[in-house]
N, C-alpha and C positions, 0 to 999 in steps of 0.2 A: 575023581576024573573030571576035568572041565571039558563039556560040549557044548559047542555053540552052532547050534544047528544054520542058524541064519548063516552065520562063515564058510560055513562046510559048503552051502548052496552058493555062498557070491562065489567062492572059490572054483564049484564048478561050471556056472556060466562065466567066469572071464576064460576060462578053458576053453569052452566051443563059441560063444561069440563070433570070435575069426572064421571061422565056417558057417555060421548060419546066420548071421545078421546081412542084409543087403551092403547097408552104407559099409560095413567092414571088408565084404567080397568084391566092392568095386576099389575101392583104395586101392587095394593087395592087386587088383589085376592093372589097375594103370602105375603102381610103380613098378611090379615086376616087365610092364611092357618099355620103361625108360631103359633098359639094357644100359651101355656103357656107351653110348651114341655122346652123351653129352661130355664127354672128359674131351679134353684139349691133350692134343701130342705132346710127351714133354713133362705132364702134368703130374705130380708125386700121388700117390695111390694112398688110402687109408681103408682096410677095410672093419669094419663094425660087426660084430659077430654076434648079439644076444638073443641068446636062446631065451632067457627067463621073462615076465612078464615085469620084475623088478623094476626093470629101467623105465618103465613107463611110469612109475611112483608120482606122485603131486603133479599131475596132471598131463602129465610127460615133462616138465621143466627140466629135469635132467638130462634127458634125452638130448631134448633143444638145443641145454646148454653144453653139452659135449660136443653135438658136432657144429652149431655156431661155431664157435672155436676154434674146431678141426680147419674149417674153412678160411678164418681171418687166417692161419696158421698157413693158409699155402695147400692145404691138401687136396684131393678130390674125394667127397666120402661115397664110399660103397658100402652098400649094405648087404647081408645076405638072405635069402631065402628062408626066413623064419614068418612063418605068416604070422605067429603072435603078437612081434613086436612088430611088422609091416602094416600089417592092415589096422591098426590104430592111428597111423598118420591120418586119415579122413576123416577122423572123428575126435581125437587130442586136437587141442585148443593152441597146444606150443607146438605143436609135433606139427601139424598143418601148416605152420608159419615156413616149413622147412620144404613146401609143395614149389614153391617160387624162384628155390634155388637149383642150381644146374646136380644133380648127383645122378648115382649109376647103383641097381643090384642086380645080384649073379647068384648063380643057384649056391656055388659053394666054393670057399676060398682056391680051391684046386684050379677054378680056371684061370686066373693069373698064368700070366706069361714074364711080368717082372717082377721086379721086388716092390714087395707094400709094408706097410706097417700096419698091424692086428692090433685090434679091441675087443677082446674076448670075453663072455664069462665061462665059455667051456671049458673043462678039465683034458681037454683031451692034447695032444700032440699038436708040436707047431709044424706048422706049413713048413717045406725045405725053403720057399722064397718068400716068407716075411723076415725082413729082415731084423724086426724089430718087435716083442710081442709087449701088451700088456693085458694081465688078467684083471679082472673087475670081479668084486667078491661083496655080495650083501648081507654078510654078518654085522652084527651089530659088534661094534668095538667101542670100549670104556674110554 
């Protein structure tokens, strides 16, 4: 049996971090208070769904560079209401870079009123109004 007790322990403070760290609980509370004020009429909807702490990997770069992207690409990104992967924008190095851009999050995909397109890594059901889904999956592949 391999234990690695030090793992077992980082694993459970990236767990609670998001709740007990200050600089983590102020992040979480000034994105969730940018609601959808900042989207423009008109403007195509993306919403971002990670539940897992995955995406934040190599420093957030991925993150970054997802929804950089999404952005050049025309979108507006939302986020959803996962404090785990939220409240690291204040404190990720790439992720903070993304405090300057105009975005919007919302408690849960259900409050759409129009059609968006999903970036999920949940397993569960798609929205009736995305029109569009993609799952994001962190298995290692050969």
């Amino acid at each position: 049996m391999n234990y690695h007790p030090g793992k077992s322990l980082e694993a459970v403070v990236r767990r609670i971090r998001p709740f007990l760290w200050p600089s983590y609980r102020r992040a979480f509370r000034s994105l969730m208070a940018r609601g959808l004020r900042e989207r423009y009429d008109g403007e195509r909807l993306v919403c971002c769904d990670f539940r897992n702490q995955a995406i934040d990997s190599v420093g957030g770069r991925y993150y970054f560079s997802l929804v950089r992207d999404l952005i050049d690409a025309g979108y507006f990104p939302v986020f959803t209401e996962r404090r785990a992967t939220l409240a690291s924008f204040g404190t990720s190095q790439m992720k903070s870079l993304l405090l300057k851009e105009r975005l919007g999050v919302i408690r849960s995909p259900e409050e759409f009123r129009q059609r968006y397109f999903l970036i999920t890594d949940g397993d569960g059901p798609i929205p009736l109004l995305a029109e569009r889904a993609v799952t994001v999956n962190y298995d290692w592949r050969l």
